[in-house]
C-alpha positions as CSV (number, residue, x, y, z in Angstrom):
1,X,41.7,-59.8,46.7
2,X,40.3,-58.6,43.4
3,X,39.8,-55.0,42.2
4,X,36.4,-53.4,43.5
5,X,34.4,-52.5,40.9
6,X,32.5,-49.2,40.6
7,X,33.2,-45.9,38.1
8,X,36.9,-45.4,37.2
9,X,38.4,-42.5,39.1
10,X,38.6,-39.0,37.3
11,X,42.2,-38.4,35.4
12,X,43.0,-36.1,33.1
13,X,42.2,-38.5,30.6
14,X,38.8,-38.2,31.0
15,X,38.5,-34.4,30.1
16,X,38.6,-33.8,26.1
17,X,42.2,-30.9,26.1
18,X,42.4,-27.9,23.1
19,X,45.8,-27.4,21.7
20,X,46.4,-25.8,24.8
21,X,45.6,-27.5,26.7
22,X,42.5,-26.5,28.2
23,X,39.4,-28.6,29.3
24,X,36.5,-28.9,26.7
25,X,33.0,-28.3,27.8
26,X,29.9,-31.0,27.4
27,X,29.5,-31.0,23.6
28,X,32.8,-29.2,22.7
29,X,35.0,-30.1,20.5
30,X,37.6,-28.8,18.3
31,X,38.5,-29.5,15.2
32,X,42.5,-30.0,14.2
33,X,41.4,-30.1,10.1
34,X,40.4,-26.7,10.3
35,X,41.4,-25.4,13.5
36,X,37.9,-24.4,14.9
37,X,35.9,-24.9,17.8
38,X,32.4,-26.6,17.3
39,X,29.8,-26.6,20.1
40,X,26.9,-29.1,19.1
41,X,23.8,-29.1,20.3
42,X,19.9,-29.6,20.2
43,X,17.3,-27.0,19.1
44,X,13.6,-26.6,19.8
45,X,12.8,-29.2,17.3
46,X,15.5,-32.0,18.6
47,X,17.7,-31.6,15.5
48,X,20.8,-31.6,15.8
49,X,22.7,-27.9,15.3
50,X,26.5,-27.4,15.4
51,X,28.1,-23.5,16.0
52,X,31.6,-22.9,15.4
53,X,34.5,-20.8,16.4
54,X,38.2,-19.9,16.2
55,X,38.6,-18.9,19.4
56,X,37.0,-21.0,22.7
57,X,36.0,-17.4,24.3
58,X,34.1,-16.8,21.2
59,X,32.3,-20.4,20.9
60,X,31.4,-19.9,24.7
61,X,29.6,-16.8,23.9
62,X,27.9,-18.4,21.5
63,X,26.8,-21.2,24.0
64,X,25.7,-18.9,26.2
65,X,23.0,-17.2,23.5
66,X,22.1,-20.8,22.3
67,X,21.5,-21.6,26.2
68,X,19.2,-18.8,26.7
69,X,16.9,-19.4,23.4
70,X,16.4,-22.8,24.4
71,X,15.1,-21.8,27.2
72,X,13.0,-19.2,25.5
73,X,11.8,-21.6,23.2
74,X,13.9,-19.6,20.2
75,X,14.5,-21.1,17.3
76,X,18.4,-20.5,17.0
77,X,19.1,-21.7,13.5
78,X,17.0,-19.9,11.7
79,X,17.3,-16.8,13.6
80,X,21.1,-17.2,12.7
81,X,20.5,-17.7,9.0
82,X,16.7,-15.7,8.7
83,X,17.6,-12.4,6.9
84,X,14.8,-9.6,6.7
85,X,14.3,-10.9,2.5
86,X,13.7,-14.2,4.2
87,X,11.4,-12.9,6.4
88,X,9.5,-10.9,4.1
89,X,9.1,-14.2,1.3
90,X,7.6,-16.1,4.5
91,X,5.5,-13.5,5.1
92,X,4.0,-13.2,1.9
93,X,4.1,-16.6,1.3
94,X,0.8,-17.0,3.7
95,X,-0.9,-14.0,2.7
96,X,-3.2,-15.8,0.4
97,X,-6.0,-13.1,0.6
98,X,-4.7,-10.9,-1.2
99,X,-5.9,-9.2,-4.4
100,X,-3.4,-9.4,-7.1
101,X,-3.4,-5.7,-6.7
102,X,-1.8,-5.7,-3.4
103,X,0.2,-7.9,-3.6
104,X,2.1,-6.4,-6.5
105,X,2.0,-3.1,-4.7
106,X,3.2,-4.9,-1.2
107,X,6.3,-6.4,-3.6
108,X,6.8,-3.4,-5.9
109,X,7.5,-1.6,-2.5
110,X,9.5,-3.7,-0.5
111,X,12.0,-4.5,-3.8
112,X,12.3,-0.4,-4.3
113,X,13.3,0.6,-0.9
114,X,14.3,-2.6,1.2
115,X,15.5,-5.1,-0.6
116,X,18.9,-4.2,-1.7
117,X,19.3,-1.7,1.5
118,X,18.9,-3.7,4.6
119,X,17.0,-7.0,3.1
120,X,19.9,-9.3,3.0
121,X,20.4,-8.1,7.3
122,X,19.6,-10.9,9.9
123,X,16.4,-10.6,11.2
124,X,17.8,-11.5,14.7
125,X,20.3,-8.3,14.4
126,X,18.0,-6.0,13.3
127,X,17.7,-3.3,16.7
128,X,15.1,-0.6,17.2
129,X,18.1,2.2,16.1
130,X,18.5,0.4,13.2
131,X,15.0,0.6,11.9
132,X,15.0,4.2,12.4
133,X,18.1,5.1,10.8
134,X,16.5,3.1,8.1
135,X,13.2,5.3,8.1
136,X,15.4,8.2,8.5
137,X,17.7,7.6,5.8
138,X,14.6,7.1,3.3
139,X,13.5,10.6,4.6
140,X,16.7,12.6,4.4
141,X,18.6,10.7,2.0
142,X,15.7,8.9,-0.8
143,X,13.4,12.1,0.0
144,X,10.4,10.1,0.8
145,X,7.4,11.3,2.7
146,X,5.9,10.7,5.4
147,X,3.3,8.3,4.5
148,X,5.7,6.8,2.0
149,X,7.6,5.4,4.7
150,X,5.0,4.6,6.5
151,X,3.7,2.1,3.8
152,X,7.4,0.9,4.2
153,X,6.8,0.3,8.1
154,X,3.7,-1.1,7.3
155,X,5.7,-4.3,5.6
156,X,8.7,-4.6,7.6
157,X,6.7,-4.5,11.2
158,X,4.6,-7.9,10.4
159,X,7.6,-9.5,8.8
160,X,9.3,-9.2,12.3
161,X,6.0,-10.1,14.5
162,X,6.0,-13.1,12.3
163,X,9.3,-13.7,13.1
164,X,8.4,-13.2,17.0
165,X,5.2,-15.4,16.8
166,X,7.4,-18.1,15.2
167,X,10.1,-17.7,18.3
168,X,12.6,-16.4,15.8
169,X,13.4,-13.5,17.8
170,X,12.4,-11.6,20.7
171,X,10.9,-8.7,20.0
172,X,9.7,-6.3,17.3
173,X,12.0,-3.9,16.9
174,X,10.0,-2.1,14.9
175,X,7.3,-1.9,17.6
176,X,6.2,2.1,17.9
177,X,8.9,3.8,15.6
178,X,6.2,5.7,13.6
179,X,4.9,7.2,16.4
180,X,8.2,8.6,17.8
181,X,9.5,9.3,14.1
182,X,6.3,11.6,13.2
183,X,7.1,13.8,16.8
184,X,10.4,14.0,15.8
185,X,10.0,15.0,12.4
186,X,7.1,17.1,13.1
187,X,5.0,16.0,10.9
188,X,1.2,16.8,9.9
189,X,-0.7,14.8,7.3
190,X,-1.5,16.8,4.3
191,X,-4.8,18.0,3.8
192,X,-6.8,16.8,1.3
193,X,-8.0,19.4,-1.3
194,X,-11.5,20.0,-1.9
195,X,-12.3,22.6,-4.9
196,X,-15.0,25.1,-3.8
197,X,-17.6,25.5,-6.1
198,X,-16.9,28.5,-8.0
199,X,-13.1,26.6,-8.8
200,X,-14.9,23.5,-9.8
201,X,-17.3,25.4,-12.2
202,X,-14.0,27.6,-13.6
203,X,-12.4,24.5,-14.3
204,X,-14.7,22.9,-16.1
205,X,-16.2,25.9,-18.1
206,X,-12.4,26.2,-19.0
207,X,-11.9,22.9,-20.0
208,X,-14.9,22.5,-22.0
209,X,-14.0,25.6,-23.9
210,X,-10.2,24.9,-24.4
211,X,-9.5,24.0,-28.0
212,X,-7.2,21.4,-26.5
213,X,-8.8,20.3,-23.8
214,X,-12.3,20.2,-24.1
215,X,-12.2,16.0,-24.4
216,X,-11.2,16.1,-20.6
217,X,-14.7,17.2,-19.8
218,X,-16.6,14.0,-19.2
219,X,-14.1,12.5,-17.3
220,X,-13.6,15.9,-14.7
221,X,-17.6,15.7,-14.7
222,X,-17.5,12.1,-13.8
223,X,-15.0,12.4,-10.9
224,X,-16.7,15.2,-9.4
225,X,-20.3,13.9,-9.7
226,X,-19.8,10.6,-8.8
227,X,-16.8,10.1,-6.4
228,X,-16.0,6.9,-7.7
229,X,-12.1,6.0,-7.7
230,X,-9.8,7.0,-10.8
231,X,-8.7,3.4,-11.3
232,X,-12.9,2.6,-11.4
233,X,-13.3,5.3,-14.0
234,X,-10.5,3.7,-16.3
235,X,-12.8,0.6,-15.6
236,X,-15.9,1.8,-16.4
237,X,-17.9,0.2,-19.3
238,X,-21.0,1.4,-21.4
239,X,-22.4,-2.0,-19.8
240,X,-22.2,-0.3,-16.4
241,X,-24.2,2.5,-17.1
242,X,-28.2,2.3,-17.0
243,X,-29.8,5.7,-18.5
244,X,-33.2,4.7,-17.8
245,X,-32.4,4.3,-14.5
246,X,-29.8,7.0,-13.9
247,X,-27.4,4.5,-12.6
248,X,-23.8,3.6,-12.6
249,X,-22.3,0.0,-11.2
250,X,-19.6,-0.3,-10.3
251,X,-18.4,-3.9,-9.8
252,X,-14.7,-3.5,-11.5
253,X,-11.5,-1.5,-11.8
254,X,-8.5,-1.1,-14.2
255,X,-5.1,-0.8,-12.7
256,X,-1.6,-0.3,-14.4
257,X,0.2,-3.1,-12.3
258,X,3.5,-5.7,-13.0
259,X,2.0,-9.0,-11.6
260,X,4.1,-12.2,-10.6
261,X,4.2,-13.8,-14.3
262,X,3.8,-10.4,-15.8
263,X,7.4,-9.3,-18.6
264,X,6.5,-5.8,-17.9
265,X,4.0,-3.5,-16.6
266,X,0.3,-3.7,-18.3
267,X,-3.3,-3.3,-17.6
268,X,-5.6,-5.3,-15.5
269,X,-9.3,-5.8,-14.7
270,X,-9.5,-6.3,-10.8
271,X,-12.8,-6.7,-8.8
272,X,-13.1,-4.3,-5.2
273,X,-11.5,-5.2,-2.4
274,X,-14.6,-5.3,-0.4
275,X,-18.1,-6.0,-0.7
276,X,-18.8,-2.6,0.2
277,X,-16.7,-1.8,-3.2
278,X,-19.2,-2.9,-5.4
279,X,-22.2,-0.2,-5.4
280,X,-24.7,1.7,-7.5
281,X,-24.0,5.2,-7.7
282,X,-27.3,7.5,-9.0
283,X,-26.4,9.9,-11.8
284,X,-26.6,13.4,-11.1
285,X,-28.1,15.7,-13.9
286,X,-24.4,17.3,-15.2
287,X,-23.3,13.5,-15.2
288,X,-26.4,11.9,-16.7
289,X,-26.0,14.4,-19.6
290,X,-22.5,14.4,-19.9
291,X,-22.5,10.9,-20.4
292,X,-25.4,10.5,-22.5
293,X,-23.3,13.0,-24.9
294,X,-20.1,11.1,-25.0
295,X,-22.4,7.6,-25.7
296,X,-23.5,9.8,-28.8
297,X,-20.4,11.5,-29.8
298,X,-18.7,7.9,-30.1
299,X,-22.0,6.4,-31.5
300,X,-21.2,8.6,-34.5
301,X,-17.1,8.1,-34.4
302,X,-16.7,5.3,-32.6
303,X,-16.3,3.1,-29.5
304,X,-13.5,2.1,-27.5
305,X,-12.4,-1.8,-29.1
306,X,-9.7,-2.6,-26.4
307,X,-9.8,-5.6,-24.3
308,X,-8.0,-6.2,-21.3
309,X,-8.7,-9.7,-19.4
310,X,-11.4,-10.3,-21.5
311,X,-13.2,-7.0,-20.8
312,X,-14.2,-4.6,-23.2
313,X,-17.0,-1.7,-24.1
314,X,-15.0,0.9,-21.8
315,X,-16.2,4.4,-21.7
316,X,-12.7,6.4,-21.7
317,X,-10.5,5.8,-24.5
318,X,-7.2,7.4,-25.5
319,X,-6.1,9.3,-28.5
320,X,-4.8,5.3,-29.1
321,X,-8.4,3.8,-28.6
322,X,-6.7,2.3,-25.6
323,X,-8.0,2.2,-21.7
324,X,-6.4,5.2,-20.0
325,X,-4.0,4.4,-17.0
326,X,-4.9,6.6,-13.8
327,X,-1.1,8.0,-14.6
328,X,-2.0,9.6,-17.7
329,X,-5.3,11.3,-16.3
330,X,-3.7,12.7,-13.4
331,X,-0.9,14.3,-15.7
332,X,-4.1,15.7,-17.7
333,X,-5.1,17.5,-14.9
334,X,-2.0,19.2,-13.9
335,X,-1.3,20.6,-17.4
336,X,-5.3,22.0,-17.3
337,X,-4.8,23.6,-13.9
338,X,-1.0,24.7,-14.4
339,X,-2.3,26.4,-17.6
340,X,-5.7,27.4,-16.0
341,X,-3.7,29.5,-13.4
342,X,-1.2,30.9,-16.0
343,X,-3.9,32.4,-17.8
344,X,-5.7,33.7,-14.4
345,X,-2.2,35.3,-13.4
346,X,-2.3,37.3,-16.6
347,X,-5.9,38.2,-16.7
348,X,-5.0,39.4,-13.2
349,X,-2.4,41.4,-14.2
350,X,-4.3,43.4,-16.5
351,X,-7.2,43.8,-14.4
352,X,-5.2,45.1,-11.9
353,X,-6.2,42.4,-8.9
354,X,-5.1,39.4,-7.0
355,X,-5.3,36.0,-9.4
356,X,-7.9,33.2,-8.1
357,X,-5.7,30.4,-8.7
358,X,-7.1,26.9,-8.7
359,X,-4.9,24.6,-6.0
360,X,-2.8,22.0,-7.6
361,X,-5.0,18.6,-6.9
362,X,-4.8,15.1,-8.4
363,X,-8.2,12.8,-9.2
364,X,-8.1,11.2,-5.7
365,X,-8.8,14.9,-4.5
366,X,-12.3,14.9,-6.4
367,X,-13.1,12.4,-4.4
368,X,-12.8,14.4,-1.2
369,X,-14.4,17.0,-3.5
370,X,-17.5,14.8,-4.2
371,X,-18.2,13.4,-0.4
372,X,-17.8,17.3,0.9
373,X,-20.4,18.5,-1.6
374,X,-22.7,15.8,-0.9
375,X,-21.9,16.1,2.6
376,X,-22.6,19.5,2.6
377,X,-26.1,19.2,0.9
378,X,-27.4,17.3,4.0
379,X,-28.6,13.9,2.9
380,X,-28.3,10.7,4.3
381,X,-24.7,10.0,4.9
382,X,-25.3,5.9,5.2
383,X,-26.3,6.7,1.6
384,X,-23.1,8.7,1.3
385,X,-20.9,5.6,2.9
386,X,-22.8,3.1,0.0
387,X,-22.5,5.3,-3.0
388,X,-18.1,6.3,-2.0
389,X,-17.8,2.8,-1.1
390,X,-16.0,2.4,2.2
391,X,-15.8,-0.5,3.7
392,X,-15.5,1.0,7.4
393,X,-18.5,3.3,7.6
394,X,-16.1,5.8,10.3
395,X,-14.8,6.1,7.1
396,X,-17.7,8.3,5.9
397,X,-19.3,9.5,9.4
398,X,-19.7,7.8,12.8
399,X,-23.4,7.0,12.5
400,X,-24.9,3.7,12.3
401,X,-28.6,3.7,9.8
402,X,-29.5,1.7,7.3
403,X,-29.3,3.4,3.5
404,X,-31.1,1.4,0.5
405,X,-30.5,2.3,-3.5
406,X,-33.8,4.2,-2.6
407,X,-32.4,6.4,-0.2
408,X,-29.8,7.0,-1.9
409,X,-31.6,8.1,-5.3
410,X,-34.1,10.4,-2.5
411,X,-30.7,11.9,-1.3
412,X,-29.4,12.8,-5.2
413,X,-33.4,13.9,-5.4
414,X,-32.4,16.6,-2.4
415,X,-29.9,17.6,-4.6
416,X,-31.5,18.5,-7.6
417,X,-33.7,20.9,-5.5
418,X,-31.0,22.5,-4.3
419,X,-28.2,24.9,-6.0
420,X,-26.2,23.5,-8.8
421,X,-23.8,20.5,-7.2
422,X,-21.0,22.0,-9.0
């Protein structure tokens, strides 16, 4: 009677043995060559993926992760190779709407404080303690503020929700750090300062008598009577000015950036952001005349002849008869005010009463300075949103009417009437 056929009974022979002896799993193996265990395996995407091991307790862990993002639909590999730097180039790499600006800024920041500190980490090791000892070591141990870090945060938390879209990893784990990070550091955002208007007119009656810095006037005119951005006043152009119709444009802006390509740090001619960026701001009196001097003073001497990106005819030149870099202005104006309040302390001191000391600001602060006077003179504030330029009109005040170039010229009108704007 023959043999009946059917499946071959189990033996040990069946079972793949380690060196030990011990039975090998489904898709174990281990390799004699290099004395490893290999698990192999199929990810998300059907490709074949291999994990290895010296020790079978090890590679069985290992199985046991790989098990449970498969069925989480996580992409092992790259979560086992993805560092934060990887992360981060992804990222980037399909942000395509960004202004050259930004982008330079987004890299500058991440290659001065991440990078080279926790960059090269995996993205799938990365835990919620670890991005605050991170923020808090930038804090305590880089001396960073507040918001510094916060512009940090604000690159590192999409790089991991990318990461979790893409089923790289779980979570975020940098989901809600700020907000416990500010509580536990106590921390208040900084004021703004906004120069009263007997400061403002000190500073500039100083400055336009100072025998060194009288040229500064224009430009501290300029900032306070138009609001417009410091990196839009290195930007400005004789070509944006219209003195018949008291008008500035402002459709451009100069900023001191390294851009991919770019050796080394040099100017560049950028357009706004927004739509809301381009504008028409109506001169005020002190500005209208301020300007109209400085287009006469360099009628006689000369005008600016630098070009950057194919621009030229800027307003604001340097002791170089280059553009000025936002840097250099703001630097300006600490050495006025520092010496400004050196001189008050002593006039103060022979008077025989408390100094009036001007508060240490930079150029942003004029801003501020601007939109409170203006504010405070009780026009339209749509017409106040169009002439700062902000995008989001909350920005400006939480009221929702319409503002033309006409309004806004009636709300400079209003102005005029009133006391001196600065």
């Amino acid at each position: 009677m023959g043999r009946k056929r059917g499946r071959k009974p189990k033996t040990d022979k069946n079972y793949r043995k380690d060196p030990e002896g011990r039975r090998l799993r489904k898709g174990e193996s281990f390799r004699e060559d290099k004395s490893l265990y290999v698990y192999q395996y199929r990810d998300v995407l059907n490709k074949k993926r291999y994990i290895y091991d010296s020790k079978i307790q090890g590679l069985r862990k290992k199985e046991a992760e790989v098990k449970r993002d498969l069925e989480d639909n996580i992409r092992t590999y790259d979560a086992v190779h993805m560092t934060i730097n990887d992360g981060f180039a992804q990222y980037m790499s399909i942000k395509y709407e960004l202004k050259p600006s930004t982008r330079a800024g987004y890299i500058d920041t991440y290659n001065r404080y991440v990078r080279n500190t926790i960059g090269n980490t995996l993205l799938k090791d990365i835990k919620y303690s670890d991005v605050k000892s991170f923020y808090l070591y930038l804090l305590k141990e880089r001396n960073l503020s507040i918001p510094t870090v916060e512009s940090v945060h604000a690159l590192l938390h999409p790089v991991f929700s990318l990461a979790v879209r893409d089923d790289i990893i779980r979570k975020n784990p940098t989901d809600g750090i700020m907000k416990e990070l500010k509580g536990s550091w106590n921390y208040e955002k900084k004021e703004r300062v906004v120069l009263t208007r007997e400061h403002a007119i000190a500073l500039l009656d100083y400055v336009e008598n100072h025998p060194m810095y009288y040229h500064w006037l224009t430009i501290l005119i300029v900032l306070i009577g138009t609001g417009m951005r410091i990196c839009e006043l290195c930007g400005l152009s004789w070509a944006d000015v219209d003195f018949k119709k008291r008008e500035i444009s402002i459709n451009h802006h100069v900023v001191y950036r390294r851009f991919e390509g770019d050796k080394k740090m040099c100017l560049h001619v950028l357009t706004p952001k927004t739509k809301k960026g381009c504008r028409i701001i109506p001169m005020h009196d002190e500005v209208y005349h301020a300007l109209l001097a400085e287009y006469t003073h360099q009628s006689a001497t000369g005008f600016c002849t630098a070009e950057v990106d194919g621009w030229s005819g800027f307003i604001f030149k340097n002791r170089f008869g280059g553009v000025y870099r936002e840097g250099t202005i703001n630097d300006a104006i600490h050495r006025v005010v520092k010496n400004y309040n050196e001189e008050e302390r002593q006039k103060a001191e022979k008077e025989n009463r408390e100094p009036d000391l001007i508060p240490k600001f930079s150029s942003h602060d004029l801003r501020h300075t601007f939109c409170t006077r203006f504010h405070e003179c009780g026009p339209d504030d749509k017409a106040l949103q169009d002439i700062m330029g902000h995008a989001d009109f909350n920005t400006t005040r939480n009221t929702y009417t319409h503002s033309s170039d006409e309004a806004k010229h009636k709300a400079f009108r209003k102005l005029e009437e009133g006391e001196r704007f600065f």
